[in-house]
N, C-alpha and C positions, 0 to 999 in steps of 0.2 A: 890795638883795638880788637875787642870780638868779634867776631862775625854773629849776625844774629839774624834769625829766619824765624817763617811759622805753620804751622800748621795745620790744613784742613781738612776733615775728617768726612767723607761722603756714608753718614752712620747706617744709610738704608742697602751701601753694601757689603760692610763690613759683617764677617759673619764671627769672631771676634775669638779667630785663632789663635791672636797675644804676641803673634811673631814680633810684630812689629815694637813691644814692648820689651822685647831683647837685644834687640839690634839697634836702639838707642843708647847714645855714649851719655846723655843726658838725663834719663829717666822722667821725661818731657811728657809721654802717656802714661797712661791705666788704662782701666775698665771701667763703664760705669755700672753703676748700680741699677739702670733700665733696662729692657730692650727695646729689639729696634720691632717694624710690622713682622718683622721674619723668625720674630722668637730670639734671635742672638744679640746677646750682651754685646755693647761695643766700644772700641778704644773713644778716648778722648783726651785730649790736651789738660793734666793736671800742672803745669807751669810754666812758665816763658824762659826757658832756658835756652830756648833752640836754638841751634847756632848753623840750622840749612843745610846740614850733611847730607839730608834726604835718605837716608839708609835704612828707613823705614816705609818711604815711597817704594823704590827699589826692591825693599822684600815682600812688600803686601802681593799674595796673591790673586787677591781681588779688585785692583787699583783701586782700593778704596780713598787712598791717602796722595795729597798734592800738598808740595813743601813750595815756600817761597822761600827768596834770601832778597836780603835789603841789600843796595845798593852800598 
């Protein structure tokens, strides 16, 4: 059975470095195509692949990002 988790993206502090879009095994985020009040583009959740590794929690240097994982 997969493990599967998700995603939450706090966009107002994301300043939308991408890191986090590397360090994904899943390719889970992107960028979007807005910004946030602060002028920076920022990640968001492009599909439910997630499988809760949090390695994107981890690298963000803005704790922008909080993963869950399902029980």
């Amino acid at each position: 059975m997969a493990k599967k988790g998700d995603v939450v993206i706090q966009i107002e502090k994301c300043k939308g470095c991408e890191i986090c879009l590397a360090s994904c095994p899943q390719s889970v985020l992107g960028m979007s195509d807005k910004v946030n009040s602060k002028g920076f583009k920022y990640a968001v959740k492009v599909n439910s692949a997630c499988t809760g590794c949090a390695n994107c929690a981890v690298i963000c240097p803005d704790a922008a990002i909080t993963v869950y994982r399902e029980k």
